[in-house]
N, C-alpha and C positions, 0 to 999 in steps of 0.2 A: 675468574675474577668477578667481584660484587660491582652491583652498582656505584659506589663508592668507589671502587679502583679503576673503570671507568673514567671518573670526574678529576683520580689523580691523575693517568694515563693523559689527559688533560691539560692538568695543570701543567704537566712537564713538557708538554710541547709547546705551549706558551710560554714556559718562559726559555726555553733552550731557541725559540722563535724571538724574543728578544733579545737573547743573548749575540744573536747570526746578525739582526739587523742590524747591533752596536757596532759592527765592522762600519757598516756604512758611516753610523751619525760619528764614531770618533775620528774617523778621516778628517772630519770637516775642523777638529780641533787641533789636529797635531803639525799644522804649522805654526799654532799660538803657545801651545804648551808641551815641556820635553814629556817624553814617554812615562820616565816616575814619578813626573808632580803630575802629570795627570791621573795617573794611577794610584799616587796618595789623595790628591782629589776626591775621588769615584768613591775611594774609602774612608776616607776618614771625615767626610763630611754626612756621613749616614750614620755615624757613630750616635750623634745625638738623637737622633729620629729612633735608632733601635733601642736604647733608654729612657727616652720619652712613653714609646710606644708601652716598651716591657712593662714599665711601673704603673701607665694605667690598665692596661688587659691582665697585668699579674700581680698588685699590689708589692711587689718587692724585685730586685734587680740581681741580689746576690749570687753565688754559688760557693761550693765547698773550696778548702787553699787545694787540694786535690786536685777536684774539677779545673780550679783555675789553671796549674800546672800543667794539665792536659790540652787547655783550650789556647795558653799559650802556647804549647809546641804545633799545634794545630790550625794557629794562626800564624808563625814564623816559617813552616811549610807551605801550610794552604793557600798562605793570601799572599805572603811577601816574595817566598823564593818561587812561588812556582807563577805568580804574575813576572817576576825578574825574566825568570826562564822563558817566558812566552815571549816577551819582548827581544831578548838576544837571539830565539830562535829566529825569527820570523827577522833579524838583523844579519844571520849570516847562513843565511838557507835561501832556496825557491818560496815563495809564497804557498808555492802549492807543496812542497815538498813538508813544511810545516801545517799545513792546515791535515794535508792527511795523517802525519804521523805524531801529531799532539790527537788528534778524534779519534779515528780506527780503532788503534791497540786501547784503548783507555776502558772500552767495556768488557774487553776481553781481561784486563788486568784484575775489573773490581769480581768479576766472575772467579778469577785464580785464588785472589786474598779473602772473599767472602767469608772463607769458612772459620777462617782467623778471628771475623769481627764478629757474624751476627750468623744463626743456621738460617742460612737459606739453600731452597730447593731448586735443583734445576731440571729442566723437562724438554723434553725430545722439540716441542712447541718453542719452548724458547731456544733452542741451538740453531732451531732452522730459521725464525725470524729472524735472530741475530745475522745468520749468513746471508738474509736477502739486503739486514741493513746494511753490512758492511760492504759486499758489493756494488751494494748502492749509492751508499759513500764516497766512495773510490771513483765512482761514475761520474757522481757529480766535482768532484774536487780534478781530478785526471781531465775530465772532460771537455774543462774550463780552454784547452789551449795552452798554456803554459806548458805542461809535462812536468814530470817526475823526473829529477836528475840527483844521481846519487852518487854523484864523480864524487875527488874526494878532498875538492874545495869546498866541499860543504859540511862537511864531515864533523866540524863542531857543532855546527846549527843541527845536523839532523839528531847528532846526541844529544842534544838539549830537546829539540823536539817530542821525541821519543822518551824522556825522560818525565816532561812532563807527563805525558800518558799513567807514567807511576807514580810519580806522585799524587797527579791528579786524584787515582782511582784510592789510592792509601787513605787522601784528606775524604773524602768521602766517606770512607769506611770508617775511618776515625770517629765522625760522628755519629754514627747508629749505637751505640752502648749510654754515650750521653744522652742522647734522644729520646732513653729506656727511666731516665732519671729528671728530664730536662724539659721543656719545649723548646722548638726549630726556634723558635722565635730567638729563648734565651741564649741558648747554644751559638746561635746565629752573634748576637751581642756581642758577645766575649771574645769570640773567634776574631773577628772583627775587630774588634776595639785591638786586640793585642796584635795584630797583624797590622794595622796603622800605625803604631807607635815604631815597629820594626822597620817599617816603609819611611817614613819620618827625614831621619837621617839622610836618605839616600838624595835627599831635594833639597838640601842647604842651599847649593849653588845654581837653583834652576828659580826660583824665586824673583830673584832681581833680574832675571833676563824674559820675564814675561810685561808686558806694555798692558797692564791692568787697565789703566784710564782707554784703550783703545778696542775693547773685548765688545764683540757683534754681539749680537743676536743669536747665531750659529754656536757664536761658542759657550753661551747663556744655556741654550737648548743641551747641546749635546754633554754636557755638565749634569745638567737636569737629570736627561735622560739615563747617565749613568750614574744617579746617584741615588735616583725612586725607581726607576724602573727594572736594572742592570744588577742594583743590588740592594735595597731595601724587598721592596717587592718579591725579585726572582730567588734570593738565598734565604726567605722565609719560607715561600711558595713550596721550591724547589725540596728543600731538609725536608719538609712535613710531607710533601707525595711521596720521595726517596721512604722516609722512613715507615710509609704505612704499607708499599707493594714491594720496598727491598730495594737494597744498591745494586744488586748485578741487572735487572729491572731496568731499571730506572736511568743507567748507564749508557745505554742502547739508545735512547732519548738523544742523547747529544747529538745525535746524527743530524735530526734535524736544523744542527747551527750552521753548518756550511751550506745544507741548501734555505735558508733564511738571509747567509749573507750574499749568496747569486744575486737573490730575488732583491733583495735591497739596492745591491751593485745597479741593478736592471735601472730599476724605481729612480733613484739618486744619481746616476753619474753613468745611467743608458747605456752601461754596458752588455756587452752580448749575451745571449743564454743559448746555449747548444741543444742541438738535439740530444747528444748522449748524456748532459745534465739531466734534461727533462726526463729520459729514460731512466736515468741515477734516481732521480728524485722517485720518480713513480713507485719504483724497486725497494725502496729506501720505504718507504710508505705503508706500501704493503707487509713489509716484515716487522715495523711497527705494531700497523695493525694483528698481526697475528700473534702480537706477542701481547699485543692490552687485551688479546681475548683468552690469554690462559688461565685457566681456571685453579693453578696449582698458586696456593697465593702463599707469601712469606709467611717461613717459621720465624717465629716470635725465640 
C-alpha cells in the first residue's frame, strides 16, 4: 500500500473510532428520544447538509433514474432495515452477544461477496491480520464480563444480530460500482436521503411523546454528534477510503468500533476495562496494522 492508502487506513479508523464512541454519547439521549426518532434524527437531518455540500464541491446534485433505483434499494437496506435490525438486536439479545455477532462475521462476509461487486485481491497478509483482528475482537467484546450466551431465549436477537453482519457487508459492497461512476459524497446523498424517507413513517407516534421545550444540552450534543460527525463526516470519509483500498479492506476496520466504545464506556460512565479487553485491543491492532501495510492494493 502507497502513501495515500496509509492516510485512508487512517481515515477508516477514525471514523469507525467515531462510530464506537457514539455508543457512549447516544446513551445519554435515549431516555429523551425513542430509538427510531432518534435514528430518523441522526438521518435525516444531514440530508440537507449532504445537498448543500454536494452542490457547492459539485455544481449539480443529480443522478441517473437508474442510479436512483439502485440508491433507493440501497438505502431501504442500508440505512433503514439494517439500523431497524441493530436496534431489535441489541433489544432481545446480550449486549455482548450483539456487539460480537453484528462486528466479527461482517468482514468476513464483504471478503465472501467481493467478488460479486468489485475484483479485489486477497493475500496471505491479509488473512492473517484479519485473524489477529478478529481474535481480537472477540477479546475485547467476550472480555467485557458479560459473556456470550447463545441459549435459545435469544435466538431472535442473535438472528437479527448476525444478519446484520450481511446485510451490512452487502450495503457496502453495493456501493463500490456507483463509486466507479459517482463520488462517496454523492452516493453518500442519495442513499441517505431515500433511507430517511423509509425511516420517516416508523416515528409518527414517538414525536408527541418527546418534551421538546425540556431538551439539555446533552441531548443537543449528542444530536450534534450524530448528525456531523456519525454521519455527514463518517459516511463521506468512510465510502471514499473503502473505495480507494477495497470493501474486504476496509471491513476489517470496523473492529476498531467496539474497542472505541470500551474506551468511551471508561471515559463517560467509568466503567471498567479488563485486562483481556486491553489484550483484545492490542491483538486487534496489530492485525490492523499488518493489513494497512500490504502492498497488494485493489483491483480497480
Amino acid at each position: 500500500m502507497g502513501k495515500q492508502s496509509y492516510w485512508d487506513a487512517a481515515g477508516l479508523v477514525f471514523v469507525a473510532a467515531v462510530w464506537g464512541a457514539n455508543f457512549g454519547v447516544s446513551r445519554l439521549a435515549m431516555d429523551t428520544f425513542d430509538p427510531a426518532l432518534f435514528t430518523f434524527l441522526r438521518f435525516g437531518l444531514t440530508v440537507p447538509f449532504f445537498f448543500i455540500l454536494l452542490r457547492l464541491r459539485e455544481g449539480s446534485v443529480g443522478v441517473s433514474p437508474k442510479a436512483a433505483l439502485q440508491l433507493m434499494a440501497i438505502g431501504l437496506f442500508g440505512v433503514t432495515a439494517l439500523e431497524i435490525a441493530v436496534m431489535y438486536s441489541i433489544k432481545y439479545t446480550t449486549l455482548a452477544n450483539a456487539s460480537l455477532l453484528n462486528v466479527a462475521p461482517w468482514p468476513i462476509f464483504a471478503a465472501l461477496f467481493a467478488p460479486f461487486f468489485a475484483r479485489e485481491t486477497m493475500s496471505r497478509r491479509l488473512v492473517a491480520g484479519g485473524a489477529a483482528a478478529i481474535v481480537g475482537v472477540t477479546l475485547v467484546i467476550v472480555g467485557g464480563g458479560e459473556g456470550i450466551d447463545f441459549s435459545s431465549q435469544h435466538m431472535i436477537g442473535n438472528a437479527l444480530a448476525f444478519g446484520v453482519s450481511i446485510v451490512g457487508a452487502l450495503f457496502n459492497l453495493a456501493c463500490m460500482p456507483l463509486m466507479k461512476r459517482y463520488s462517496a459524497l454523492r452516493v453518500s446523498a442519495w442513499f441517505i436521503l431515500f433511507g430517511s424517507l423509509f425511516l420517516f413513517p416508523l416515528t409518527i407516534g414517538s414525536w408527541g411523546k418527546v418534551d421538546w421545550a425540556g431538551l439539555t444540552a446533552a441531548n443537543g450534543f449528542a444530536v450534534f454528534y450524530n448528525v456531523v460527525f456519525c454521519t455527514v463526516v463518517a459516511f463521506i470519509v468512510w465510502n471514499r477510503c473503502m473505495f480507494r483500498i477495497g470493501a474486504t479492506r476496509s471491513n476489517f476496520f470496523r473492529y476498531v468500533v467496539p474497542a472505541a466504545a470500551v474506551a468511551a464506556g471508561y471515559l463517560m460512565f467509568r466503567e471498567t476495562i479488563t485486562l483481556w479487553q486491553v489484550a483484545g485491543a492490542l491483538c486487534m491492532a496489530a492485525g490492523l496494522v499488518w493489513i494497512s501495510t500490504d502492498k497488494k492494493a485493489r483491483a480497480d
